[in-house]
BAKEDO-295460 format. One record per atom (N, C-alpha, C): x, y, z. Coordinates in steps of 0.1 Angstrom, whole numbers, padded with zeros to 4 digits, always signed. Example, Ala and Ser with C-alpha at 12.3 -4.5 7.8 and 13.67 -1.06 7.14 Angstrom:
% BAKEDO-295460
+0132-0057+0078;+0123-0045+0078;+0132-0033+0078;+0128-0022+0071;+0137-0011+0071;+0129+0000+0079;
% end
This chain:
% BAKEDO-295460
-0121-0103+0642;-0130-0099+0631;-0144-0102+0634;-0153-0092+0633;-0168-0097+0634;-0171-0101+0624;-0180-0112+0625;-0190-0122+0623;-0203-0117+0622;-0213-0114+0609;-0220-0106+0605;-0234-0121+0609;-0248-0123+0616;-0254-0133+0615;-0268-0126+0610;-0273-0131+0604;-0286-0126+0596;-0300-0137+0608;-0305-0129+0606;-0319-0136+0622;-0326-0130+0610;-0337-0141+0603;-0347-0137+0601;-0363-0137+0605;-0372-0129+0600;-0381-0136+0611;-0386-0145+0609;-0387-0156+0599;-0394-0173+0599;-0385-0179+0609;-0368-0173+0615;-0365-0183+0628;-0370-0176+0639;-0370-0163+0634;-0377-0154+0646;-0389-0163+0653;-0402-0163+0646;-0411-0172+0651;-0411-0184+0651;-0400-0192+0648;-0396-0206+0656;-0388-0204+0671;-0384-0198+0671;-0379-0193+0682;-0388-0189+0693;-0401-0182+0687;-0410-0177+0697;-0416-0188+0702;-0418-0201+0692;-0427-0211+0698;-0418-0219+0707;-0408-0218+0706;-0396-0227+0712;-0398-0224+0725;-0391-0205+0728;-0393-0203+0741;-0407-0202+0749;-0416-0198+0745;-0431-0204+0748;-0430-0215+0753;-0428-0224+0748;-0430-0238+0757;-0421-0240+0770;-0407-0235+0766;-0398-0233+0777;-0405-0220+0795;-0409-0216+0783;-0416-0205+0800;-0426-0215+0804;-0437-0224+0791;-0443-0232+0799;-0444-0239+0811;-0432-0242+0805;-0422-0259+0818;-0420-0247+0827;-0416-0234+0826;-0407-0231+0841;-0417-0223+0853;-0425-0222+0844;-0438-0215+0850;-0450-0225+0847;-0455-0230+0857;-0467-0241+0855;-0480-0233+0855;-0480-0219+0863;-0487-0215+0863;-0493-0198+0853;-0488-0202+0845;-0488-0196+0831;-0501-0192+0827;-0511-0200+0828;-0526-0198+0828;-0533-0189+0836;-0528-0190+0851;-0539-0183+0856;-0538-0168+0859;-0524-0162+0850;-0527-0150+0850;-0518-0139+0857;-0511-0146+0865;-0500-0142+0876;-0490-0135+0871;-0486-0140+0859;-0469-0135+0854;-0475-0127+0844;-0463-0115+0839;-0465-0113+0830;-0448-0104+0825;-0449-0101+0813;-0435-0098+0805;-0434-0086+0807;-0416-0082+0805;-0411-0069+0799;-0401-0072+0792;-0402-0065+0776;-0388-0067+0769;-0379-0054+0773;-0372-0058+0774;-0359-0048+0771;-0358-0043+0764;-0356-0028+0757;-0360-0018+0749;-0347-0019+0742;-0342-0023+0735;-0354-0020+0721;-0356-0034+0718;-0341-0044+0715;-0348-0052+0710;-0357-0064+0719;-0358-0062+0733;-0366-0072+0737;-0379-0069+0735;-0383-0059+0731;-0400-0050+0729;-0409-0063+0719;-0399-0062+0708;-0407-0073+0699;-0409-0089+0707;-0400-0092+0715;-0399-0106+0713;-0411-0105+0727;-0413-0096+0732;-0421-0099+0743;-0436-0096+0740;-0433-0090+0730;-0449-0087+0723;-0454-0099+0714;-0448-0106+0715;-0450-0123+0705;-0451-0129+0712;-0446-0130+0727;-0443-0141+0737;-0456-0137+0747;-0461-0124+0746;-0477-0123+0752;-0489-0124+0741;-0488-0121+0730;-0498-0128+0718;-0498-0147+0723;-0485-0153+0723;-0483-0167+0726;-0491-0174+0737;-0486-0165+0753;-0488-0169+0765;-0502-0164+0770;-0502-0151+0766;-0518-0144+0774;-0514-0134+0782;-0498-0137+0785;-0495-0128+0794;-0497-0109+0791;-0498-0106+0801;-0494-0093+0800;-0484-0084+0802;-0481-0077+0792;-0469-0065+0791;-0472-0059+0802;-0452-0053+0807;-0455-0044+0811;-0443-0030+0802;-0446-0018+0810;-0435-0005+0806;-0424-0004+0811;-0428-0011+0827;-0415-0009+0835;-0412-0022+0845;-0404-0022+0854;-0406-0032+0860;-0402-0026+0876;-0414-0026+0880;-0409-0027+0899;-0400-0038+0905;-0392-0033+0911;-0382-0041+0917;-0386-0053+0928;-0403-0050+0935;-0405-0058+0943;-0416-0067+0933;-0414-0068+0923;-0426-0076+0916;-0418-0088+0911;-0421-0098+0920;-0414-0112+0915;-0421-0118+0903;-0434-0116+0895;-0443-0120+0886;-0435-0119+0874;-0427-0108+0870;-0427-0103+0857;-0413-0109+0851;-0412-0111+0843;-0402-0120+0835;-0399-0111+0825;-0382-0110+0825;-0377-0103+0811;-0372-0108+0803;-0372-0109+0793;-0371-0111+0781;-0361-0102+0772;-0350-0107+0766;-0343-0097+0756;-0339-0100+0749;-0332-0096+0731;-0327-0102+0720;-0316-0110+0724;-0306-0106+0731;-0291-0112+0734;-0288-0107+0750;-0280-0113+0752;-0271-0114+0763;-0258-0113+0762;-0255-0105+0757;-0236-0103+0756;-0225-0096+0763;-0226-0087+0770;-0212-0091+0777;-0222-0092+0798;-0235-0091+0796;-0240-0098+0811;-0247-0081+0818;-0245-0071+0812;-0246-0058+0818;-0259-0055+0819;-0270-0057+0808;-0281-0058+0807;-0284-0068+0826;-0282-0078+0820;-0289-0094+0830;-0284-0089+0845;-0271-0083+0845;-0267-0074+0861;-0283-0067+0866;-0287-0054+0857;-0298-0052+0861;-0310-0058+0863;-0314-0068+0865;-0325-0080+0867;-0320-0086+0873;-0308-0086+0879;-0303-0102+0886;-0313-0110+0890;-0324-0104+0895;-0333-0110+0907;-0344-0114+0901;-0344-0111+0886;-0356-0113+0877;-0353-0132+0867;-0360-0134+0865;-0363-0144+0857;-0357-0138+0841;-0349-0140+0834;-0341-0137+0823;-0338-0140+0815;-0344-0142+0802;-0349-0156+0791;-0342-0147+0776;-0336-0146+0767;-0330-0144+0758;-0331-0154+0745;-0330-0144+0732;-0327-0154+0723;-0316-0163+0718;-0304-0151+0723;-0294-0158+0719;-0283-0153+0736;-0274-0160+0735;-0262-0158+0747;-0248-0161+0737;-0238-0149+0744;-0225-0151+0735;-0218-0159+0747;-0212-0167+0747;-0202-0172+0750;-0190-0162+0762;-0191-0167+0776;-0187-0154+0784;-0194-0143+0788;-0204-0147+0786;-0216-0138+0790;-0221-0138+0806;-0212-0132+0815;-0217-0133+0829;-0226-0117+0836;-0233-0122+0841;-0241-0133+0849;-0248-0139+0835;-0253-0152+0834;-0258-0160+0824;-0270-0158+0825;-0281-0159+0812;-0296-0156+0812;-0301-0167+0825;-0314-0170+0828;-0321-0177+0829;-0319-0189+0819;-0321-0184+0808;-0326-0199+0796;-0322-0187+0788;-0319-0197+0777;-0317-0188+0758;-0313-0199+0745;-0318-0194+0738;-0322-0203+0722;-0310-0208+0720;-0301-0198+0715;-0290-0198+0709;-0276-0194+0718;-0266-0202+0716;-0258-0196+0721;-0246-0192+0708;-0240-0183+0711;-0232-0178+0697;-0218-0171+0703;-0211-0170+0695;-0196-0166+0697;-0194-0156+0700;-0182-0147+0707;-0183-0132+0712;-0181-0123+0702;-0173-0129+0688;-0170-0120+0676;-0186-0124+0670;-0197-0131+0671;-0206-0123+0664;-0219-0119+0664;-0221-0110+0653;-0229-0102+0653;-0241-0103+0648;-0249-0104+0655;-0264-0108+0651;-0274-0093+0642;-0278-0095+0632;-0289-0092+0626;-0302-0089+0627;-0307-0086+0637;-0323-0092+0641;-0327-0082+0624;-0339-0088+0626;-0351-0086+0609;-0354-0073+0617;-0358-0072+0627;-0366-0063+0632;-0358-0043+0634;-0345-0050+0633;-0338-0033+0640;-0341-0024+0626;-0341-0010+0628;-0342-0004+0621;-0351+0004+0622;-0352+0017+0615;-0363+0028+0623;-0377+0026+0623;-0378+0020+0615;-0396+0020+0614;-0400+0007+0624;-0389-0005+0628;-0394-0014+0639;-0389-0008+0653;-0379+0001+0655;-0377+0007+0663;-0396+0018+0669;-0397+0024+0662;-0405+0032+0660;-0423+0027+0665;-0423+0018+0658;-0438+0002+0659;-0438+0001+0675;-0423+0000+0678;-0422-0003+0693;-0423+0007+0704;-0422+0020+0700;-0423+0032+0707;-0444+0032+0708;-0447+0032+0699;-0461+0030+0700;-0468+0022+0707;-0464+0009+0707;-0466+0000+0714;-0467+0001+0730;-0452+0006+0732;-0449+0008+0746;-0461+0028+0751;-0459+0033+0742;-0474+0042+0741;-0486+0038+0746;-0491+0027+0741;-0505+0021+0742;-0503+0016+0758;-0493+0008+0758;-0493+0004+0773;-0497+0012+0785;-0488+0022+0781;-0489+0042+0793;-0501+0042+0789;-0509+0044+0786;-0521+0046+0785;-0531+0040+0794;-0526+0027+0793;-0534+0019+0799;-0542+0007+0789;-0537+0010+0775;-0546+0001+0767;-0537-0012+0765;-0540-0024+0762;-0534-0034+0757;-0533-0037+0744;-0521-0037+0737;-0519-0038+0724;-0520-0050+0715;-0525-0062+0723;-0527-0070+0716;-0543-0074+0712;-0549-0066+0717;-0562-0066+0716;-0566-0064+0697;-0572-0071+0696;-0574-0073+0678;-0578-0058+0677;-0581-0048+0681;-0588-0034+0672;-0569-0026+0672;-0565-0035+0683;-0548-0027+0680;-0539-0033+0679;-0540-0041+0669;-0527-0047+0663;-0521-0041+0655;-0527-0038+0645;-0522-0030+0639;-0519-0018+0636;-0526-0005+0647;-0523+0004+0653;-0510+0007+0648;-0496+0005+0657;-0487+0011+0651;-0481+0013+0643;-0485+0002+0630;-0483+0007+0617;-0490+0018+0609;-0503+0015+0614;-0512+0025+0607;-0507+0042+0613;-0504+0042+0627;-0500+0054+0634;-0488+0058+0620;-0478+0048+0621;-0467+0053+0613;-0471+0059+0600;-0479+0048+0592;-0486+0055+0577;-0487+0074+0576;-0496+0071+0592;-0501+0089+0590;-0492+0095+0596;-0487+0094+0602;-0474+0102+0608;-0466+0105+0594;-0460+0096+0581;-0454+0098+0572;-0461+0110+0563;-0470+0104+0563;-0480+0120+0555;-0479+0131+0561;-0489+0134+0580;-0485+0144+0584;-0474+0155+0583;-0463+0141+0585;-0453+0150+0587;-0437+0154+0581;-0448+0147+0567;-0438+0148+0555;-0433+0160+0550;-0437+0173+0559;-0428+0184+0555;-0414+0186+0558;-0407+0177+0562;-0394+0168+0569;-0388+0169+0559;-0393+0165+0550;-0385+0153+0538;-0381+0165+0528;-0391+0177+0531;-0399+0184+0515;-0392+0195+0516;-0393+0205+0510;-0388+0219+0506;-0394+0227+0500;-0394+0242+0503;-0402+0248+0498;-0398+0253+0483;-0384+0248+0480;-0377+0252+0466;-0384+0240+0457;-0385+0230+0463;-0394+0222+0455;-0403+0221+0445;-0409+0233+0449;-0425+0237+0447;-0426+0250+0439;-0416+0258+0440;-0415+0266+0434;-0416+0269+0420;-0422+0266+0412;-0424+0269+0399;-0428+0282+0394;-0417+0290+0388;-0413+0302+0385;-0422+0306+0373;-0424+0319+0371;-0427+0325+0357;-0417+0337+0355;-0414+0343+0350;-0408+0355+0344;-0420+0364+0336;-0421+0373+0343;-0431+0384+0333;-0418+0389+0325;-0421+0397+0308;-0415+0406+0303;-0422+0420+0312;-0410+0428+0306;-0416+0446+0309;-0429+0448+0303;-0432+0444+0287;-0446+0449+0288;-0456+0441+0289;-0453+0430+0301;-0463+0425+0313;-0462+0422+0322;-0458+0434+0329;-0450+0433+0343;-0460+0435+0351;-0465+0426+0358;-0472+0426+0371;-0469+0434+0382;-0474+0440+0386;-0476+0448+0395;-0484+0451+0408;-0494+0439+0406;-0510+0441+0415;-0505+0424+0429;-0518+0431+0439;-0513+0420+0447;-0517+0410+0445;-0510+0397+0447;-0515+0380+0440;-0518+0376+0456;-0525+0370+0457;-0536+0364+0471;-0544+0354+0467;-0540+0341+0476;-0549+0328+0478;-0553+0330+0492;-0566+0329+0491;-0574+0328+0501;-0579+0316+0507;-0581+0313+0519;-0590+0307+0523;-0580+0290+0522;-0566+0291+0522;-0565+0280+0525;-0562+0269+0537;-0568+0260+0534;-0572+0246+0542;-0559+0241+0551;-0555+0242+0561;-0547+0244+0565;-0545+0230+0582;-0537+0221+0578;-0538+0210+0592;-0520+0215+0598;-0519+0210+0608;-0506+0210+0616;-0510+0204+0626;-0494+0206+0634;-0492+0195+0647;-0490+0204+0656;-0494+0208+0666;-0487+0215+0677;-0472+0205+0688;-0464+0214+0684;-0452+0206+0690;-0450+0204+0704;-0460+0212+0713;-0459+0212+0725;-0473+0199+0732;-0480+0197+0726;-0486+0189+0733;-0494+0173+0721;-0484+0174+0710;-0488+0166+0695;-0500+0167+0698;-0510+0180+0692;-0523+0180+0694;-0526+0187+0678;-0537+0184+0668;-0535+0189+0659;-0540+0205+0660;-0535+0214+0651;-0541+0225+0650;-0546+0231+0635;-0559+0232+0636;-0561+0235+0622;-0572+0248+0615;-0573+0252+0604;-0579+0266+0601;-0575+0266+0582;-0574+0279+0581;-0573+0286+0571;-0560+0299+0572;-0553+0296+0556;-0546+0306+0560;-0546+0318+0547;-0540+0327+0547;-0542+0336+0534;-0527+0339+0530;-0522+0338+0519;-0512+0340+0514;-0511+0354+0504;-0504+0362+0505;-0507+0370+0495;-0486+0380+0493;-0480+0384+0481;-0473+0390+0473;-0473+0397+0463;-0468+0407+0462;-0466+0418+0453;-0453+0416+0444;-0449+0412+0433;-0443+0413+0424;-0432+0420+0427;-0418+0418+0425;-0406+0428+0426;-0402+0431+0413;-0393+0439+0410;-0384+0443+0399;-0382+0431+0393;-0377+0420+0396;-0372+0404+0389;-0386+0403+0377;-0395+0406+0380;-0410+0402+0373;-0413+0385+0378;-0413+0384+0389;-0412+0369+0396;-0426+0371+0397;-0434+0359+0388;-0442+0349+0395;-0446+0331+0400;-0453+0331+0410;-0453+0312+0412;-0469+0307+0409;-0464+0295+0404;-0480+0291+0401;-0487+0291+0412;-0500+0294+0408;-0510+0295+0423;-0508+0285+0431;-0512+0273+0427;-0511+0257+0435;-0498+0256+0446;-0487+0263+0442;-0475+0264+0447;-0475+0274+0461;-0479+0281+0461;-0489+0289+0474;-0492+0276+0485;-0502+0268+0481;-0505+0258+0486;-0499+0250+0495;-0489+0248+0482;-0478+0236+0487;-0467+0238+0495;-0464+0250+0494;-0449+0261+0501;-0460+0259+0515;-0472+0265+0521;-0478+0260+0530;-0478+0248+0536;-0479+0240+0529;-0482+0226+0535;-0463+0219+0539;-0456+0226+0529;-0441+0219+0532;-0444+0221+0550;-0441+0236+0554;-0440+0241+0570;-0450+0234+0580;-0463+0234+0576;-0472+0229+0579;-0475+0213+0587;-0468+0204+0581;-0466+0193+0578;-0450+0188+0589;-0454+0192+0598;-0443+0194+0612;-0449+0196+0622;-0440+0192+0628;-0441+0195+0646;-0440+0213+0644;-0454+0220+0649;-0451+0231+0643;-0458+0241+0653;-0459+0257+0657;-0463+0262+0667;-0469+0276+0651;-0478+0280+0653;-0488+0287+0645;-0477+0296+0640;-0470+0306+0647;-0467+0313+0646;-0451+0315+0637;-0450+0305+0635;-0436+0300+0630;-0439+0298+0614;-0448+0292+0613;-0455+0290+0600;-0454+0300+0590;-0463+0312+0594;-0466+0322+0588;-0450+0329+0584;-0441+0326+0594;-0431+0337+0592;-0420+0326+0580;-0425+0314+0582;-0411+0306+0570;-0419+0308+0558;-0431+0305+0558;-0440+0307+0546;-0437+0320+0535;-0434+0333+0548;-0434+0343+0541;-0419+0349+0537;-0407+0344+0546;-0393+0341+0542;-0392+0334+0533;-0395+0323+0527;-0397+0311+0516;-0399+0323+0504;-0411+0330+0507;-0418+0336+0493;-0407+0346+0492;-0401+0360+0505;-0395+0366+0498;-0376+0363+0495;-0376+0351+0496;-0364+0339+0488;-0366+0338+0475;-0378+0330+0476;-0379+0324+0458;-0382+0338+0447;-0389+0347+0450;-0394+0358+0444;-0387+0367+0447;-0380+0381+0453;-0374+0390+0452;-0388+0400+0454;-0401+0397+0460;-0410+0408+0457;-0408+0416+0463;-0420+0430+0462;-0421+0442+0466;-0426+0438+0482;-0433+0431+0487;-0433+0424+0499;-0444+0408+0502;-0442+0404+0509;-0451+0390+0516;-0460+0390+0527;-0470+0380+0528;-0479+0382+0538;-0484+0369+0538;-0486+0364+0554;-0491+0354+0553;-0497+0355+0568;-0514+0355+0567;-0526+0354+0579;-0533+0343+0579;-0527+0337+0590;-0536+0322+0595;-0544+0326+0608;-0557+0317+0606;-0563+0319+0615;-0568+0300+0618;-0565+0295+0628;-0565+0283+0637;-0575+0278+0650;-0579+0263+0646;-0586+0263+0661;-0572+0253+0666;-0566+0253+0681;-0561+0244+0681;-0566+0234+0695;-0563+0220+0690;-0572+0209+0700;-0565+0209+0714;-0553+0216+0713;-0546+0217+0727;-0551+0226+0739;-0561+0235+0729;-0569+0245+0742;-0586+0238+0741;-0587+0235+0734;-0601+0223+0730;-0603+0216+0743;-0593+0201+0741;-0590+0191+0746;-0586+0190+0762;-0578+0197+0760;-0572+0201+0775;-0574+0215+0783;-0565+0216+0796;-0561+0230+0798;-0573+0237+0799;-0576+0249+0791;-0580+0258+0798;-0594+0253+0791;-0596+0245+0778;-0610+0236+0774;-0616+0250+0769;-0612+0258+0759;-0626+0268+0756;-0622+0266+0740;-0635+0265+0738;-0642+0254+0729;-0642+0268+0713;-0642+0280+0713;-0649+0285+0703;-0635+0296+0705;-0627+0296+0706;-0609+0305+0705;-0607+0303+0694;-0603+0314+0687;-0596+0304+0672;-0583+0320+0669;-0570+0315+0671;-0558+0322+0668;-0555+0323+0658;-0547+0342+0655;-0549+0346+0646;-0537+0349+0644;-0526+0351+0633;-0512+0353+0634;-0513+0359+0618;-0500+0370+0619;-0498+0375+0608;-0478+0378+0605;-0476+0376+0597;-0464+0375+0590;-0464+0388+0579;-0459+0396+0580;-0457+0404+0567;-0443+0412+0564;-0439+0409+0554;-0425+0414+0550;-0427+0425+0539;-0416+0433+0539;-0417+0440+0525;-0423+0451+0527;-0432+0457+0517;-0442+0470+0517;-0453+0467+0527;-0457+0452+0537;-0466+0452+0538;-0462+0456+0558;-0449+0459+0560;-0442+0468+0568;-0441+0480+0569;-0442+0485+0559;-0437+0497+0559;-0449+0511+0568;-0446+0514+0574;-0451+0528+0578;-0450+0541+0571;-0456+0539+0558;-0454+0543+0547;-0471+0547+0542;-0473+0556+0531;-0487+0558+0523;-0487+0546+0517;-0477+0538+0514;-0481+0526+0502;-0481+0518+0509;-0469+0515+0523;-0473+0502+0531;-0483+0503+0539;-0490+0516+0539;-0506+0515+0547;-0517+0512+0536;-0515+0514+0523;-0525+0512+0513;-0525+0493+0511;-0508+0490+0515;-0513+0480+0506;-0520+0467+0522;-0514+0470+0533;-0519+0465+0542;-0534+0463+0544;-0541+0478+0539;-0552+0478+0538;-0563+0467+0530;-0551+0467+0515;-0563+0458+0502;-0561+0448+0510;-0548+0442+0512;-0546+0428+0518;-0559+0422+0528;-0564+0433+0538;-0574+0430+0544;-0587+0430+0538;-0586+0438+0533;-0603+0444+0522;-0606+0432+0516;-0596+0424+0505;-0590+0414+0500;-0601+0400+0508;-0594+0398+0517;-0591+0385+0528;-0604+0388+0537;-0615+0402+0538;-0626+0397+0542;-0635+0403+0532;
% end
């Protein structure tokens, strides 16, 4: 039967000061700069990011096989599979179960094979802190540097806004009207000019502009509040998202909730991925159009109404 162990973090950082002193003793020369860490992903990430706040040392992402300097670090050591890969490394742990071959280097705790430790830390959003982290490293920046400590929380904060059209639905937002017959709408409804941010999924680069939304009433007498336009936008929006994808759910979405005569949706975008990189031209801004319904049609009415839509929109 497993044995459930709760690790919180107030032993977490007794633990950190513990082993700190122990790399002390094993390394005298801890000061001048020589050594430095890798946790083992996932949960060694945290404890080695506490044990170079402690030492000075520096993180690394990976570990070269001919670098005798770098010391690993990991939550546990349990059945030895991990510590196989490092044999040749210095191997320091918080806890070791009982039967655990090859044996760490050193470790805090040693604990039974039925149980099962808790760290504070597992879970997606400390899973996640640590992807960032190890981020900053590839970069080349150091994460303990006071302007980025806090970094990967704040990354997370905006990432949850960004890209909270994850969570969202465009049924959500839909707030319906019912015309009667003798106030049946008829004429085309169009928001203009809206404010428009996204992510490009190919290179997480933002891409941003204006988009125009616009529908014609069906037989149902369906209408949505204006603000709802908006929001049906930002659900799609609010994603790992390619321009062109947008316009077409936006306009699937509307002729879902509504039953109209047809949908349209024209964005126009700068995005930072031809900015920033690549081909760098500064003043491009992409144009995409989505239209369902009458605003299709090869028709006198699907060319009239294609027409206002533009007349409309400039």
């Amino acid at each position: 039967m497993i044995h459930k162990i709760k690790y919180p973090i107030e032993e977490f950082q007794n633990d950190v000061e513990v082993l700190s002193r122990i790399l002390k003793q094993d390394f005298p020369d801890y000061k001048d700069g020589g050594r430095s860490l890798f946790g083992v992903p996932q949960g060694g990430v945290p404890l080695a990011l506490e044990l170079s706040y402690t030492l000075g040392w520096d993180l690394h992402d990976s570990v070269d096989y001919f670098d005798e300097k770098t010391v690993i670090v990991d939550d546990v050591c349990d059945s030895g599979r991990t510590r196989r890969q490092y044999f040749n490394r210095p191997f320091y742990v918080l806890h070791k179960k009982r039967g655990c071959e090859p044996i760490p280097t050193n470790w805090i705790h040693e604990v039974e094979k039925n149980e099962w430790i808790e760290y504070w830390w597992e879970g997606q959003e400390r899973s996640a802190r640590d992807i960032i982290t190890r981020t900053l490293q590839y970069i080349g920046e150091d994460p303990r540097r006071s302007g980025l400590i806090d970094t990967p929380s704040r990354v997370l904060k905006a990432w949850d806004f960004m890209f909270s059209g994850y969570k969202d639905d465009p049924g959500n937002h839909a707030t319906l009207f019912l015309e009667t017959d003798d106030h049946k709408c008829d004429q085309m409804v169009l928001l203009r000019d809206i404010e428009m941010y996204s992510m490009c999924e190919h290179h997480i680069l933002p891409f941003f502009g204006k988009a125009h939304i616009a529908y014609i009433p069906g037989e149902r007498n369906l209408l949505i509040g204006v603000s709802k336009l908006a929001r049906i936008l930002d659900v799609f929006a609010r994603r790992l998202q390619i321009q062109e994808r947008i316009g077409e759910q936006v306009t699937t979405a509307l002729m879902d909730l509504l039953d109209p005569v047809g949908a349209a949706c024209i964005i126009e975008a700068d995005h930072l991925c031809m900015r920033m990189r690549g081909v760098e031209k500064q003043n491009s801004i992409m144009t995409t159009s989505s239209l369902k319904g009458i605003f299709l049609e090869d028709s006198d009415s699907g060319r009239a109404a294609r027409a206002e839509l533009m007349r409309l929109i400039r």
